[in-house]
C-alpha positions in Angstrom: 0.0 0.0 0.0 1.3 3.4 -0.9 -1.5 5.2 1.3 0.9 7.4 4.0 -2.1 7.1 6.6 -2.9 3.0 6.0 -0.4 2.3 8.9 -1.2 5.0 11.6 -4.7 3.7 11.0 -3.6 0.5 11.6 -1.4 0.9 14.6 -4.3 2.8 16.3 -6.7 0.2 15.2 -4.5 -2.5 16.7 -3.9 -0.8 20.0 -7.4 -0.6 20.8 -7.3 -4.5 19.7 -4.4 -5.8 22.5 -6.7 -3.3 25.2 -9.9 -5.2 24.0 -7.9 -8.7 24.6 -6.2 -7.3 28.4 -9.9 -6.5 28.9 -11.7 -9.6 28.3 -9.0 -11.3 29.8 -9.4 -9.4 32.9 -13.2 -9.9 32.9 -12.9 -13.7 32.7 -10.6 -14.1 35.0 -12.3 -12.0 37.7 -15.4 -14.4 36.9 -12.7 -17.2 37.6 -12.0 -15.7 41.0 -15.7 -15.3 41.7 -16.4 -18.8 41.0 -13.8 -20.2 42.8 -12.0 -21.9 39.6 -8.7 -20.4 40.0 -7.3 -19.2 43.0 -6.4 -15.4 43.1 -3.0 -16.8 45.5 -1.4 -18.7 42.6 1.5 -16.5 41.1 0.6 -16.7 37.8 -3.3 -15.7 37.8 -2.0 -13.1 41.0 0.4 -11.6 38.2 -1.9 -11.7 35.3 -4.1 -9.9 37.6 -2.1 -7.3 38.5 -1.1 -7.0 35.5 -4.3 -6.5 33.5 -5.8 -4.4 36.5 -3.2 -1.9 35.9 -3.3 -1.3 32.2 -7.4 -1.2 32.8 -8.4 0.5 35.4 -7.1 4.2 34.6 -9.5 3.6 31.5 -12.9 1.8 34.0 -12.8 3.9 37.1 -14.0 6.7 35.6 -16.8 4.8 34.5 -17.3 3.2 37.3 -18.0 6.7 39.6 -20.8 7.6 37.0 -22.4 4.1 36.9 -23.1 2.3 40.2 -22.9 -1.6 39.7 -26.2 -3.4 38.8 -27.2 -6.5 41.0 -23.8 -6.5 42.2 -22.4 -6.6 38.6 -20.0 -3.8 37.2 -21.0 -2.9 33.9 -18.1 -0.8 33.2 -16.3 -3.2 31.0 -19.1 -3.9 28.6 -19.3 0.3 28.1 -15.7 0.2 27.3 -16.4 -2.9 24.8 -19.1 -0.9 23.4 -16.8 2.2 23.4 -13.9 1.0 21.4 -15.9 -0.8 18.9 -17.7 2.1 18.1 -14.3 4.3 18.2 -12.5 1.5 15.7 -15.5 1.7 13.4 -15.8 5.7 13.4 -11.7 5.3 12.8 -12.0 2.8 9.8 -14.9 5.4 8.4 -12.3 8.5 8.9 -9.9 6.4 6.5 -12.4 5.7 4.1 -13.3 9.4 4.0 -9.8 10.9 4.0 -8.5 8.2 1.5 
């Protein structure tokens, strides 16, 4: 491709991918934890945890002060699913139109 703009699209596009994967990563394996199928104590899932709760939560607590959990649920990841889907498909749209 000789478009100059293909490959920041792209890299943006992919960014928001690798968050979307740390993100459903950390939803299952809080649902794990809840369920008593891994135990939060073993190193790995303790550092995977850490791990993805870091890179996450600058982006959920925001959400989470404006929207109070729901039967005990926090519905703050599925607004940031619903976020960045709508953010990579209004980027893909900019390409189109700048193209």
């Amino acid at each position: 491709m000789s478009d100059p703009y293909y490959p920041i699209f792209w890299a943006i596009d992919q960014v928001l991918n690798l968050f979307l994967i740390i993100l459903f990563v950390r939803i299952i394996l809080s649902w794990l934890f809840a369920f008593q199928v891994v135990n939060p104590r073993h190193p790995l899932a303790w550092q995977v945890n850490t791990v993805t709760t870091r890179i996450t939560d600058p982006v959920m607590r925001p959400i989470q002060r404006m929207l109070p959990p729901v039967g005990g649920m926090d519905l703050s990841p599925f607004v940031i699913l619903i976020v960045i889907y709508v953010l990579q498909m209004y980027l893909w749209q900019l390409y189109v139109a700048i193209r």
